[in-house]
N, C-alpha and C positions, 0 to 999 in steps of 0.2 A: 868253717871249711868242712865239705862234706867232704870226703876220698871215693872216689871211685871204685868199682872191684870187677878186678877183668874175668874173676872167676864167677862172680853172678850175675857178671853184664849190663851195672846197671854205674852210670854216668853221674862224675862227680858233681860239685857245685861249690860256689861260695855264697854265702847269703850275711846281711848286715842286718841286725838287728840292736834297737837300745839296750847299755848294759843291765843286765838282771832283768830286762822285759822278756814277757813270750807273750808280746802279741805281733801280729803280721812281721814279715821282713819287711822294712822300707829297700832293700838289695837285692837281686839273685841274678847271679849270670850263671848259667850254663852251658853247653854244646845246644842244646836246641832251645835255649829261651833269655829274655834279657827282661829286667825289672826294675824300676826307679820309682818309687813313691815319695812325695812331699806335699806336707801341710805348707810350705811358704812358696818360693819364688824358685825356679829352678834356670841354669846359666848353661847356656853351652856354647863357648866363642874358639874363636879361631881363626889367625892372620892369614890362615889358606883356605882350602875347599873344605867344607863335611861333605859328605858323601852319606847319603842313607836310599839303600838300595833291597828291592822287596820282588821276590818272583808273585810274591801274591799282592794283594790291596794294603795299602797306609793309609791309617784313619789319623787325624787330626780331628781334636774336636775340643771346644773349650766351650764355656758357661758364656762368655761375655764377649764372644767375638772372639775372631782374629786379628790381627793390626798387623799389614807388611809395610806399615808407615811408609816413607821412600823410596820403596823396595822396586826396581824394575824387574819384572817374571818377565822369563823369559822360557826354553824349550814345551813349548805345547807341542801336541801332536798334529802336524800338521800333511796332508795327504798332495799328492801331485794332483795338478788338475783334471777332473774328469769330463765326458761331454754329456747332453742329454741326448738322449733317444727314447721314440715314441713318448715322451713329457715323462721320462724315469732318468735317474741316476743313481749310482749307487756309490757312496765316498766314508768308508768307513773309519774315520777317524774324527777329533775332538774340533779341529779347523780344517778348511781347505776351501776350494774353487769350483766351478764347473760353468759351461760356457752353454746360453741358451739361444740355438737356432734362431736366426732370422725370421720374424713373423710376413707374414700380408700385412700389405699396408692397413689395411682397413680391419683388421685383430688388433685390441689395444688389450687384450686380458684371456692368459691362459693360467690352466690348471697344472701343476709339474706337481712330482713326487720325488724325496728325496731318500732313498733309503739310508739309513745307518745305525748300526748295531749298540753307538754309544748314548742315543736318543731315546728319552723315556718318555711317558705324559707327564712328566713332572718336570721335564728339562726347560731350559732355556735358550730361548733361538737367535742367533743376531747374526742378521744380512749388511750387507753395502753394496752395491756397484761397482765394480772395477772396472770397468770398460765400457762403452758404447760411442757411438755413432753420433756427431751432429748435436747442435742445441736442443732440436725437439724428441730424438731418442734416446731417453733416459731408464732405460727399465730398472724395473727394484722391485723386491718381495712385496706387496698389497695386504697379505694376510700370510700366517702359517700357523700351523695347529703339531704339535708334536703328540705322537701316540709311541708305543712301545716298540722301536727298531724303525721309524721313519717317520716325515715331516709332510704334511700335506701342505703345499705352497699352492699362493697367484703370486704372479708376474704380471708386472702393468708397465707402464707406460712407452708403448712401442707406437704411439697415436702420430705419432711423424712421420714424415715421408723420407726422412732421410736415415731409418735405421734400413743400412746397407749389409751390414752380416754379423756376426754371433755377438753375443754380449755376455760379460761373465759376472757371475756373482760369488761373492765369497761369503763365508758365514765361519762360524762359532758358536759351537754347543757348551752350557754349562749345566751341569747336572745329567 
């Protein structure tokens, strides 16, 4: 146990160490830091919520994987839908939608840009379809290239004559 001293301002602490060791603490909690170290298996259960909440970034990271075995995730960041214009969008979050103008009939493949801040060249990009028109207007992403803050996309398949109006696609950035 350290003690705190209000007269030199400096902030108490508990620290756990092995008896008669001085090497590292395997413990330290304080007002601005928390510390757990273990050579074995470490447990943390509870028949309600945990709750671990961070104004800045939470690293997870392990040697051999993570396993959510069963596990349904659930809250991702997910944005309201946005529209395109002039073949731009901009939907700055981890999921969301955005709906792609009605082509000419005779356009089967355009170029779109998708702006978003959470998209690296390292990231990963995953589209589906959510709407369209008719058995023969089925659009979906063709290609997309992610670069630092946005995705250069094609859009294919509008070769039917029955895509009638907007078509939406949704996607999912990881990384």
């Amino acid at each position: 146990l350290n003690p705190g001293s209000t007269s030199g301002g400096t902030k108490g602490s508990v620290i756990f160490r092995t008896e008669g060791n001085t090497s590292p603490a395997y413990f330290v909690s304080s007002e601005d830091s928390f510390y757990a170290y273990s050579q074995g298996m470490v447990s943390i259960e509870s028949t309600g919520a945990i709750d671990v909440i961070s104004v800045g970034q939470i690293h997870i990271m392990s040697m051999n994987g993570i396993n959510f075995e069963e596990t349904f995730l659930t809250g991702f960041e997910i944005a309201p839908e946005a529209s395109v214009s002039s073949f731009q969008v901009t939907v700055n979050a981890q999921a969301g939608s955005f709906s792609v103008p009605r082509h000419a009939a005779y356009v089967d493949t355009n170029s779109y840009t998708l702006f978003n801040t959470r998209v690296t060249t390292n990231s990963l990009f995953f589209s589906q379809s959510i709407s369209s028109d008719g058995d023969l207007c089925r659009p979906y992403v063709k290609t997309a290239v992610c670069h630092n803050g946005y995705v250069d996309m094609e859009i294919t398949g509008y070769s039917g004559g029955d895509c009638g109006s907007d078509a939406t696609i949704g996607f999912f950035v990881i990384g």
